[in-house]
DOMI-41104 format. One line per 2 residues: number of its first residue (from 1); their letters; for each residue x, y, z of N, C-alpha, C, O. Coordinates in steps of 0.05 Angstrom, whole numbers, plus 5000, padded with zeros to 4 digits. Layout:
BEGIN
NUM) a) X Y Z X Y Z X Y Z X Y Z | ... $
***
This chain:
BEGIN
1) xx) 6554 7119 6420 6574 7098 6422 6571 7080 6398 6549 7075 6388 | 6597 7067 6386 6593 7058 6366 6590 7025 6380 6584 7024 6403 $
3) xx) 6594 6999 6365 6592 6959 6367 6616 6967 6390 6623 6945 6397 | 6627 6981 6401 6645 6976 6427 6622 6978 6450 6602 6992 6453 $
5) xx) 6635 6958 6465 6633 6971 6504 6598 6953 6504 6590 6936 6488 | 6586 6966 6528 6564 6953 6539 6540 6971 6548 6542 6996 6551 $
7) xx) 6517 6956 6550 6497 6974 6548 6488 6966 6589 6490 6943 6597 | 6478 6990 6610 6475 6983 6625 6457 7000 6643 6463 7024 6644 $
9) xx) 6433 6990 6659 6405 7003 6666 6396 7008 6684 6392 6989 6699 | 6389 7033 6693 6398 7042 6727 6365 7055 6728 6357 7076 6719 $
11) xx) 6350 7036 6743 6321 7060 6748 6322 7075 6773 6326 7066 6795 | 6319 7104 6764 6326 7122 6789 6311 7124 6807 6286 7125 6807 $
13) xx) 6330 7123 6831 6309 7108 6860 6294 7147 6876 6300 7166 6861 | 6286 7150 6889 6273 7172 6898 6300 7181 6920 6301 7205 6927 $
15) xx) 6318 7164 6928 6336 7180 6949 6355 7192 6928 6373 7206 6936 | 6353 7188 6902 6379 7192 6882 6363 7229 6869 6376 7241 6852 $
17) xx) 6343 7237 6877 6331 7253 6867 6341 7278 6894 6348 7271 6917 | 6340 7305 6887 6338 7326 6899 6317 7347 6905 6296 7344 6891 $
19) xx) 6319 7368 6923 6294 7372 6914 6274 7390 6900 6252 7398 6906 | 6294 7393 6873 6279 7402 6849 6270 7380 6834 6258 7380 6812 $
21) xx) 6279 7357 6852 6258 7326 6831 6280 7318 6826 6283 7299 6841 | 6307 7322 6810 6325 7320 6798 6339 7286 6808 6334 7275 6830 $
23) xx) 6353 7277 6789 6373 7273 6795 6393 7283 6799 6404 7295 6781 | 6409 7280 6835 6429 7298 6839 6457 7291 6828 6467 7268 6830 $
25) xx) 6468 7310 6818 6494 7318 6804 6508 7295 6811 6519 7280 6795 | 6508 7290 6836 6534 7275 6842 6529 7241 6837 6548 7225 6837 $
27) xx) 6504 7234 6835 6502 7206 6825 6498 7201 6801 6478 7187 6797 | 6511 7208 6783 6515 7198 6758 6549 7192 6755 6558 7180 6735 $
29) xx) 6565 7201 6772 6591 7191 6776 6578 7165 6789 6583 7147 6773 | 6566 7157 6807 6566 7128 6817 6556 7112 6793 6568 7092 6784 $
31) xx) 6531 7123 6782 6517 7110 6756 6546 7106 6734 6545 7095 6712 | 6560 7113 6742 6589 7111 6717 6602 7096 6728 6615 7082 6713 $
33) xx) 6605 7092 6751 6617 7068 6765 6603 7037 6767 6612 7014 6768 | 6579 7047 6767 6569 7017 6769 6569 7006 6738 6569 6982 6736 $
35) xx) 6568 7025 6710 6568 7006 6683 6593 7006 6684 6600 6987 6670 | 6611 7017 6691 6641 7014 6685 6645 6982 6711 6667 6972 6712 $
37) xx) 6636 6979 6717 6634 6960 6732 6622 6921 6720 6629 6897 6722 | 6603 6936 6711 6586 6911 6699 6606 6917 6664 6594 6900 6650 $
39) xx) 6622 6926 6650 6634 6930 6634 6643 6918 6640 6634 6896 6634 | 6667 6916 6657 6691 6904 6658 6684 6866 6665 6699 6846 6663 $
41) xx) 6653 6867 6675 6651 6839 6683 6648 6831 6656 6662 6812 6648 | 6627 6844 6637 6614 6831 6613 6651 6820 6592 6657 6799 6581 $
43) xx) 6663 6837 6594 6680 6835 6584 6708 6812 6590 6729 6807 6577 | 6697 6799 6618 6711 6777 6619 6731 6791 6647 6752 6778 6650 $
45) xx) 6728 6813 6664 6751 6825 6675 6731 6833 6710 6728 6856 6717 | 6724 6819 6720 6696 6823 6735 6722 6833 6761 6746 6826 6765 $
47) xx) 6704 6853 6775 6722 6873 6785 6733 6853 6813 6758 6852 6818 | 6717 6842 6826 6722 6830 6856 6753 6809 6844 6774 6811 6855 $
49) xx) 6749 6791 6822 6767 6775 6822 6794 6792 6811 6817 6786 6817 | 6785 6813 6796 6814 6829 6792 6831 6838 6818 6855 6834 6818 $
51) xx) 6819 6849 6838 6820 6857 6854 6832 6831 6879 6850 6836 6895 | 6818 6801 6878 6832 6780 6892 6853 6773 6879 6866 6758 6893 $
53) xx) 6866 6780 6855 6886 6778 6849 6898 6793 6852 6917 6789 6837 | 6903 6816 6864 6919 6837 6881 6923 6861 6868 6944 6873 6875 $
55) xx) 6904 6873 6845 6905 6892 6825 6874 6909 6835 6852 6900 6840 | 6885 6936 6833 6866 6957 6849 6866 6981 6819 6888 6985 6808 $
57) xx) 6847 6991 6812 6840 7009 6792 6825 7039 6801 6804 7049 6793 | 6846 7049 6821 6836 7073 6829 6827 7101 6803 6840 7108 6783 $
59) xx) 6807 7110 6811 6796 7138 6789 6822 7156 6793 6836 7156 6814 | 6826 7169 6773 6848 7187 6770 6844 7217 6767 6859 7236 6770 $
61) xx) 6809 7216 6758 6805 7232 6749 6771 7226 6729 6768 7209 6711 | 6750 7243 6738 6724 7244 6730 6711 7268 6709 6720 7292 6710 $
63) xx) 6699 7263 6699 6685 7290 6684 6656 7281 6675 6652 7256 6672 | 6638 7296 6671 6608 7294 6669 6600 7315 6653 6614 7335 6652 $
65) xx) 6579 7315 6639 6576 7332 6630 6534 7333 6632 6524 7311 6624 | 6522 7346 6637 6495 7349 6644 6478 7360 6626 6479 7385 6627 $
67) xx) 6458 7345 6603 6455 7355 6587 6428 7362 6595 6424 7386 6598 | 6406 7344 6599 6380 7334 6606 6377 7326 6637 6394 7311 6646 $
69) xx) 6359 7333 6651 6356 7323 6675 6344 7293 6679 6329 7286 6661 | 6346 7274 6700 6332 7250 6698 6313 7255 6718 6318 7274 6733 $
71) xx) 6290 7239 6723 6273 7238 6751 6264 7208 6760 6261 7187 6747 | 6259 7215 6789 6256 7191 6800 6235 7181 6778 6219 7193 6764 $
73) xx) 6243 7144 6783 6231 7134 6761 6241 7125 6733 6236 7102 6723 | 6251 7140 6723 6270 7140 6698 6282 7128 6700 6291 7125 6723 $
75) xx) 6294 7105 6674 6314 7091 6668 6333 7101 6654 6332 7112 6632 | 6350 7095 6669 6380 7116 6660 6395 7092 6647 6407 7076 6662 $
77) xx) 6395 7088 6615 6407 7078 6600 6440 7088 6589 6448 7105 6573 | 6455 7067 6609 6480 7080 6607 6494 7057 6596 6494 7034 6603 $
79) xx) 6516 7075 6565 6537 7048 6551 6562 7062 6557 6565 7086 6560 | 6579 7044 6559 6611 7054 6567 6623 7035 6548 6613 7018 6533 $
81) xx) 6647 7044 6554 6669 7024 6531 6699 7048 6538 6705 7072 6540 | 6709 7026 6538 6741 7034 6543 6753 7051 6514 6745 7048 6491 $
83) xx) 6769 7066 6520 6769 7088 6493 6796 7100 6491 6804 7117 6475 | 6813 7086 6518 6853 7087 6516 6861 7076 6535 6856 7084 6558 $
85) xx) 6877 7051 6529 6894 7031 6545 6920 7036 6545 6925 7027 6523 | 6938 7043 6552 6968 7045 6552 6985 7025 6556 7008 7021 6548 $
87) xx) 6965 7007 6576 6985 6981 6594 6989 6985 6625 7002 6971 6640 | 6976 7004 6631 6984 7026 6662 6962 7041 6659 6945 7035 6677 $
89) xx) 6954 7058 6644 6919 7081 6653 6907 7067 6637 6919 7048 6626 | 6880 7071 6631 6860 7068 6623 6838 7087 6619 6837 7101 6640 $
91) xx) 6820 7094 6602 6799 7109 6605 6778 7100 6593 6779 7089 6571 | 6754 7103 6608 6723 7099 6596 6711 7121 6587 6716 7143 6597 $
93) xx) 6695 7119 6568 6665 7137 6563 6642 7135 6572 6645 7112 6581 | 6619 7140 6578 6600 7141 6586 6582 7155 6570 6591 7177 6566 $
95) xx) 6558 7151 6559 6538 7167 6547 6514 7155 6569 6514 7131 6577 | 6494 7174 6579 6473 7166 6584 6448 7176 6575 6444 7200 6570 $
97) xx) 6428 7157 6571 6399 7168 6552 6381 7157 6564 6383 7135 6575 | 6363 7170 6562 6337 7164 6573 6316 7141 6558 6327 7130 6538 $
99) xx) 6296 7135 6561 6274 7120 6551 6268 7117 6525 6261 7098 6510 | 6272 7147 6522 6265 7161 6495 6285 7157 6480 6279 7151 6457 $
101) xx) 6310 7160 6487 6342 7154 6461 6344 7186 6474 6360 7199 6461 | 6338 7193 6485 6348 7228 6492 6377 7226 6506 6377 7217 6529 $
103) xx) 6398 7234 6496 6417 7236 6511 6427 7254 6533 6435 7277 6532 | 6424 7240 6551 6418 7263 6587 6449 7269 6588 6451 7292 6578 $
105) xx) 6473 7261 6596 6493 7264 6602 6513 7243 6589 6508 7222 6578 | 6546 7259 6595 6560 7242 6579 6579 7251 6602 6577 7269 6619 $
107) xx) 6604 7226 6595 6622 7233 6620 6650 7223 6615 6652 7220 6591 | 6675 7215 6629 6691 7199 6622 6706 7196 6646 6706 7217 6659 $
109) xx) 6721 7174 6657 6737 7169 6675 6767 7150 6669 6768 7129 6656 | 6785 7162 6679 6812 7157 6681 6817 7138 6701 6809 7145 6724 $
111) xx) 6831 7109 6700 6840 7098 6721 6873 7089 6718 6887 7097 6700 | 6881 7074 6735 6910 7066 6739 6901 7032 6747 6880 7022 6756 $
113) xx) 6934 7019 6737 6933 6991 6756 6952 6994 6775 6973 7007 6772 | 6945 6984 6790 6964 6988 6815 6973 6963 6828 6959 6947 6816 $
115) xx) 6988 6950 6844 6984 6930 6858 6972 6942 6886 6968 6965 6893 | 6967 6915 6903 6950 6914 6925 6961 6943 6951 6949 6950 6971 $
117) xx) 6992 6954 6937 7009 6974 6951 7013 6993 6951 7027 7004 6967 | 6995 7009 6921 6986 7027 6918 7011 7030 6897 7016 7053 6890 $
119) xx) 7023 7013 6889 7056 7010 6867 7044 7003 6842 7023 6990 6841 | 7062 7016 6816 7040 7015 6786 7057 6985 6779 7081 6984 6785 $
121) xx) 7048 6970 6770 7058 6939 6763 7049 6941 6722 7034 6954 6707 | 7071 6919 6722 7073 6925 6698 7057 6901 6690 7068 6879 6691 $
123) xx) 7030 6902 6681 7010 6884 6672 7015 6868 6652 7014 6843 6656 | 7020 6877 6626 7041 6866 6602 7051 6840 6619 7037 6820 6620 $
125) xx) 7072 6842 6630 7093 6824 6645 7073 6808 6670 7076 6783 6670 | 7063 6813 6681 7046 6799 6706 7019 6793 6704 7008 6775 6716 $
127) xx) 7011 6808 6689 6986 6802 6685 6970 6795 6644 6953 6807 6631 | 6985 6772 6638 6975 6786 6610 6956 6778 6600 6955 6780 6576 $
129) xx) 6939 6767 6611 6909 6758 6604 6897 6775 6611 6876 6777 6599 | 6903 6796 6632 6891 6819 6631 6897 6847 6611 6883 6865 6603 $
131) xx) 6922 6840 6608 6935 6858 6581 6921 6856 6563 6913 6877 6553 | 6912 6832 6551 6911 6819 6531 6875 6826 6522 6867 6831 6499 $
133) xx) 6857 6825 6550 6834 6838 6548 6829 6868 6545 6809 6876 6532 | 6842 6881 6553 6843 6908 6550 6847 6916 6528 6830 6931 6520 $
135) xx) 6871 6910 6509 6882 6922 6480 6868 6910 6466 6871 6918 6443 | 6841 6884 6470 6833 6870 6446 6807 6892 6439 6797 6897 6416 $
137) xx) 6798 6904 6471 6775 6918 6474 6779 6948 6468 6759 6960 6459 | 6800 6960 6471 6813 6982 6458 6817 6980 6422 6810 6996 6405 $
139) xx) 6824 6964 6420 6830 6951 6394 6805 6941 6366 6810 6938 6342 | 6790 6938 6374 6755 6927 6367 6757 6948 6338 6737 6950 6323 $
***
């Protein structure tokens, strides 16, 4: 990851492991949700108040990729950063590395704005301080 996006630190708990030790497959999509999460706060866009303002950012679409395994214990050093805004989708990156700088997995996720009705609203027009954070952060 290049000076974009945020750096964010997940120590792997023993229920997040399987039982080859592993971290299982399927929680490193949550580990992508929670820095895409603390992203959007560091960045001035913190998810609960987007969301009390009646804007919902459903996934559209996930991918992962598994390079290195993690184990309970491990700090799963994960940076994201937004990487295409349209005004309507959005997508993040994800790199995750271990202790070492070893890069364990990489990933990316697709979202939408929606209003509270599941209807795509035109953010530009209703929302542009939120517009306005997104393209500056796309934009960097």
């Amino acid at each position: 990851m290049d000076e974009k996006g945020t750096v964010y630190e997940h120590t792997i708990n023993y229920y997040e492991t399987d039982r080859m030790g592993i971290v299982h497959h399927s929680n490193y999509i949550r580990f992508f949700e929670e820095a895409r999460i603390d992203y959007l706060k560091k960045i001035g866009l913190d998810y609960k108040k987007v969301e009390d303002m009646g804007l919902i950012m459903p996934v559209l679409g996930v991918e992962c990729k598994y390079i290195k395994p993690l184990h309970f214990g491990d700090k799963a050093i994960i940076s994201s950063r937004l990487v295409k805004y349209n005004g309507m989708k959005l997508s993040v990156e994800y790199n995750i590395t271990n202790e070492a700088g070893e890069l364990v997995t990489t990933g990316k996720s697709e979202h939408c704005l929606l209003d509270a009705d599941m209807k795509p609203v035109n953010i530009k027009r209703n929302y542009p301080d939120i517009y306005k954070r997104l393209k500056e952060e796309v934009d960097l």
